[in-house]
N, C-alpha and C positions, 0 to 999 in steps of 0.2 A: 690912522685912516685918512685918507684925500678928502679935502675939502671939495673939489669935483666931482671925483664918483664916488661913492658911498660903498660899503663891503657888501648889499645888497643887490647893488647896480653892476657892482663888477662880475659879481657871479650870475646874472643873467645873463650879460655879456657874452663868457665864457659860457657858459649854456647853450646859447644861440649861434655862436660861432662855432661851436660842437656838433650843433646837429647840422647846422647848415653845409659843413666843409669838412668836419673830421680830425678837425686843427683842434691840439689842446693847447690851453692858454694858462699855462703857470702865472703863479702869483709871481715868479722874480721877473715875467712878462707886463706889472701895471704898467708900469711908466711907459710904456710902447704905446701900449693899447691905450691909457690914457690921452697920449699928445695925437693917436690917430683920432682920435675919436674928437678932437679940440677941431681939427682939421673939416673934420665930415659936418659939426653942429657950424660953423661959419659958413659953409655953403650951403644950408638947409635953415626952416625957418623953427629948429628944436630949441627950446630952453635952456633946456635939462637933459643929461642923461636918458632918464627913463623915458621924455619924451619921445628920444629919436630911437631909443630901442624898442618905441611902439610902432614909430613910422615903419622900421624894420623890418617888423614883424608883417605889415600892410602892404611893401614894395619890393618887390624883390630886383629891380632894377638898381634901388639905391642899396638894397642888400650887395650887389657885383661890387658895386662899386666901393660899400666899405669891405669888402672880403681884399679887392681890389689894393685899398690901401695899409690893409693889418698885415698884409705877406710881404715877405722879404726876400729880394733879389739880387742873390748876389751871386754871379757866375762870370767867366772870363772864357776866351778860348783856350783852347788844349790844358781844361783844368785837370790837374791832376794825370800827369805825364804818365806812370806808373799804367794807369786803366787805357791809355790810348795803345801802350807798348804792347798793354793784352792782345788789348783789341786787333792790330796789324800783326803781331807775332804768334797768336794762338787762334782767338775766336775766328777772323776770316778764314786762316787756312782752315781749322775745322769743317766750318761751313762751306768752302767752296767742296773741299772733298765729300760730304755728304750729301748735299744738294746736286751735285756735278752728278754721284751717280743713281740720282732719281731722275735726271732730264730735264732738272730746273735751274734757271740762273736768272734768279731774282732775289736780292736781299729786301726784307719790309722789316722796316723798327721801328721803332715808338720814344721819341723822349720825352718822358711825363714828368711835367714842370720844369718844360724849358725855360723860362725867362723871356729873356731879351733875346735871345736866338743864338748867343755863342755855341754852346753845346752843339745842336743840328749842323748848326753849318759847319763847325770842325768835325763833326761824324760824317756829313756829306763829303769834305775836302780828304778826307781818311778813303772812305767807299772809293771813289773815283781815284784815286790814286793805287788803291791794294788791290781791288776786284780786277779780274782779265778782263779783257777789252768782252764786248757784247753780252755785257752782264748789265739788270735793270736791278734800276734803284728808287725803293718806295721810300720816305719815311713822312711821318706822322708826329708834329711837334706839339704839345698841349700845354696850358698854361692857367690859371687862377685869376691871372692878372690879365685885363684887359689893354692895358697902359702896356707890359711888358711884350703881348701881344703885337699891336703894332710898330713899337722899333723893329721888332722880329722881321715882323713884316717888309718893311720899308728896309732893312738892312744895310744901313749907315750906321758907321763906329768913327767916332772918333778917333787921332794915332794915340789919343792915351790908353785906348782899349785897346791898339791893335800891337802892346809890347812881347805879347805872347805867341804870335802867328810868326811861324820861320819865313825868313826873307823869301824863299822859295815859293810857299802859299800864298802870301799877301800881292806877289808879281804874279801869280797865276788866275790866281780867284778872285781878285779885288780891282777896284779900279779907282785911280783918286778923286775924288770931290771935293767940291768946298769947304762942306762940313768933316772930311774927313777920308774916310773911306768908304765902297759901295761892294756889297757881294755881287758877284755879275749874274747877270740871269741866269746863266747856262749850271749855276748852283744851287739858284732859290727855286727852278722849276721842278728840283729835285723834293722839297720839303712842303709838305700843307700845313698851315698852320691853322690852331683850334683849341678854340675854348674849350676846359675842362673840367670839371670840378671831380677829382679821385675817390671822391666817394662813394662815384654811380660808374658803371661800366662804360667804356668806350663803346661796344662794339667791333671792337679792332679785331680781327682775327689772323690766326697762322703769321704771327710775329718770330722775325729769327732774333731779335734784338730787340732788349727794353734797357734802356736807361732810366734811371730814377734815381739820383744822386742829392743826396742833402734836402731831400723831402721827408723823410719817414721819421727825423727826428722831430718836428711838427705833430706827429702824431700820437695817441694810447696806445698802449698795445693792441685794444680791440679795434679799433680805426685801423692800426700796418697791417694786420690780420685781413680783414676786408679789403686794405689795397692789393694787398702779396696775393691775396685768391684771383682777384679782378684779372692782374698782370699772369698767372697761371692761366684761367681761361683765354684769353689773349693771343698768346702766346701759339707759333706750334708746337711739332712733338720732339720737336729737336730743337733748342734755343738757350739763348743766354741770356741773365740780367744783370744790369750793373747797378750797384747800390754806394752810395757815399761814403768812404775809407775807414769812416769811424761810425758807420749803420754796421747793424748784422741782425740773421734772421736767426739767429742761437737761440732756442729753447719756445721756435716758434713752430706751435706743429702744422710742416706744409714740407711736397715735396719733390720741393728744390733743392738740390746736390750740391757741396758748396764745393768746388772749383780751384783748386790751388794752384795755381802755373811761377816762375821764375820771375815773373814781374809786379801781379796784385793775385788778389783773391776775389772769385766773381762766384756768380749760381748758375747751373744749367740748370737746365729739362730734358731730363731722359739723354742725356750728352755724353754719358760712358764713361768718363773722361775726371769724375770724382776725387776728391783726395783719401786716399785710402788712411 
């Protein structure tokens, strides 16, 4: 047992962090949780543990902020090549063909638990290069992290973040800074970005696209259950999800079609397009 939190203190913790977010916090999680929590009592005036898991319970501002610093962010651009090759090689064309003949050409997608904003802005640098010309483009970035939020935001990467963006995107899309690199407007105007916590609905509707990559492992099974419905409503009646290489919705009852094509394996909705 830790001389700092106590097996009592810890499973409140995780309790609180459960209901509040969804997040389940394994015990091979203390020492995380533990050194976050060292972090949050030196900028707060808590003793103890249990003290500041009272304040918690009283603030929900300093609640953001410890949710803020328990999650883990870790994303780069064009992560995971394999989902991108989908994405240009199967999902767009699907979509412009069936949207094209409803009389629509707009793509709206959702990345839920973007981070720092790599993900959007390679979806966005993707859309505008694969979508035909006079096609609009929505998308909707949400995050847990308030911190991760605005770098998203402000959209400056340093060139050690920027070893994954092909020569081609980084001269089109970026522009050099100081600090580094900058997304140029004419890409961030494409993405809103927005606090979110995955346990309560967006309200996002008639989504052709969700991404949701290396979040659901964070979760119980009853918490992915609750997301996977959230993201079905969401969604329209024709759409795709992407879920993290090593997530799957296997033995999870919802119905979403799991998606096999020559490059990854994805889910529609109502997409025809199944692996049989």
């Amino acid at each position: 047992m830790s001389d700092f939190l106590s097996d009592n203190d810890f499973d409140g913790f995780r309790q609180y962090i459960y209901s509040e977010s969804g997040i389940h916090f394994s015990k091979t999680n203390r020492s995380i949780l533990e050194s976050r929590l060292k972090e949050r009592l030196r900028n707060n005036d808590s003793q103890t543990p249990g003290d500041y898991l009272n304040l918690l319970k009283s603030n929900k501002e300093e609640t953001r902020l410890f949710l803020d610093a328990i999650t883990t962010n870790l994303t780069r651009f064009f992560r995971n090549q394999a989902h991108y090759d989908t994405l240009i090689q199967h999902v767009i064309p699907q979509l412009i063909k069936y949207k094209t003949a409803k009389g629509d050409k707009r793509i709206r997608s959702w990345n839920a638990g973007c981070s720092s904003g790599e993900e959007p802005y390679t979806n966005a640098m993707v859309f505008k290069e694969h979508l035909p010309p006079g096609w609009e483009i929505e998308i909707t970035a949400s995050d847990l992290s308030l911190k991760s939020l605005m770098t998203a935001k402000e959209g400056v990467y340093p060139e050690t973040r920027m070893s994954s963006v092909p020569e081609f995107y980084q001269k089109k899309y970026f522009e050099p800074v100081e600090q580094g690199f900058k997304v140029k407007d004419s890409l961030k105007e494409l993405i809103t970005f927005d606090y979110h916590n995955l346990k309560f609905e967006t309200g996002l509707k008639d989504l052709d696209i969700v991404f949701c990559r290396n979040v659901l492992i964070y979760f119980d099974e009853a918490a992915q259950k609750n997301v996977i419905d959230h993201f079905w409503k969401a969604m329209s009646g024709y759409a795709y999800l992407f879920i993290g290489h090593s997530e799957s919705l296997f033995g999870m009852e919802t119905d979403f079609q799991f998606v096999k094509t020559d490059w990854a394996c994805i889910y529609g909705k109502s997409t025809g397009d199944a692996a049989l």
